[in-house]
C-alpha positions, -999 to +999 in steps of 0.1 A: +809+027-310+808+032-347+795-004-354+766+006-326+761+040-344+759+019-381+732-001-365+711+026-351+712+037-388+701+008-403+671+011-381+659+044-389+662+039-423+643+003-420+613+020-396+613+051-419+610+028-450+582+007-437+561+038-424+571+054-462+559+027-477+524+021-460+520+054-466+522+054-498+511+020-509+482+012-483+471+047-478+478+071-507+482+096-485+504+123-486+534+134-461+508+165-460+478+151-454+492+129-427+505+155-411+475+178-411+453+149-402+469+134-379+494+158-361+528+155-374+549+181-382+554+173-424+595+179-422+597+158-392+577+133-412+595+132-439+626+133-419+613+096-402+604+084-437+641+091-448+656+075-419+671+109-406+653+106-367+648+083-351+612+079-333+599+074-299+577+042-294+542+071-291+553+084-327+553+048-340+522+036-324+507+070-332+517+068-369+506+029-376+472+044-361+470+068-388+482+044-417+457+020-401+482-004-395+484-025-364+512-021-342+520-057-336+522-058-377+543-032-375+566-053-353+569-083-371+576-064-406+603-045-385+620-077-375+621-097-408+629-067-425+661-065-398+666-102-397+663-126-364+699-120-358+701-078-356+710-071-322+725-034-308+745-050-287+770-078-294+770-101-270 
């Protein structure tokens, strides 16, 4: 369970740091002005920047929408990011 916990981590942190740093790179927007823009709640924001929460596959979509990113995109920079062999569950 721990290893499974570790891993569930590890993604958090790696979706939070992607979405962190279109933000901030691609965008120049603030964790305000996304959230009054767009809807989010700025401490939850922040929260899925830092890797704290974990987000549904809406808040992802919704969020790449806002950062003008496409969602595929944000797939493929999620798995090199991860590496071809992450996997939750060990086989």
């Amino acid at each position: 369970m721990q290893q499974a916990n570790t891993k569930e981590t590890l993604f958090k942190q790696v979706v939070g740091e992607i979405i962190k740093d279109y933000r901030k790179n691609s965008t120049s927007y603030s964790v305000n002005f996304v959230g009054r823009a767009y809807g989010f709640d700025r401490g939850n924001l922040s929260k899925m920047e830092n890797g704290l929460v974990g987000i549904s596959l809406l808040t992802a979509w919704k969020l790449c929408e806002a950062l003008n990113i496409k969602f595929s995109d944000f797939a493929k920079i999620l798995e090199e990011k991860l590496g071809n062999d992450f996997k939750f569950f060990d086989e």
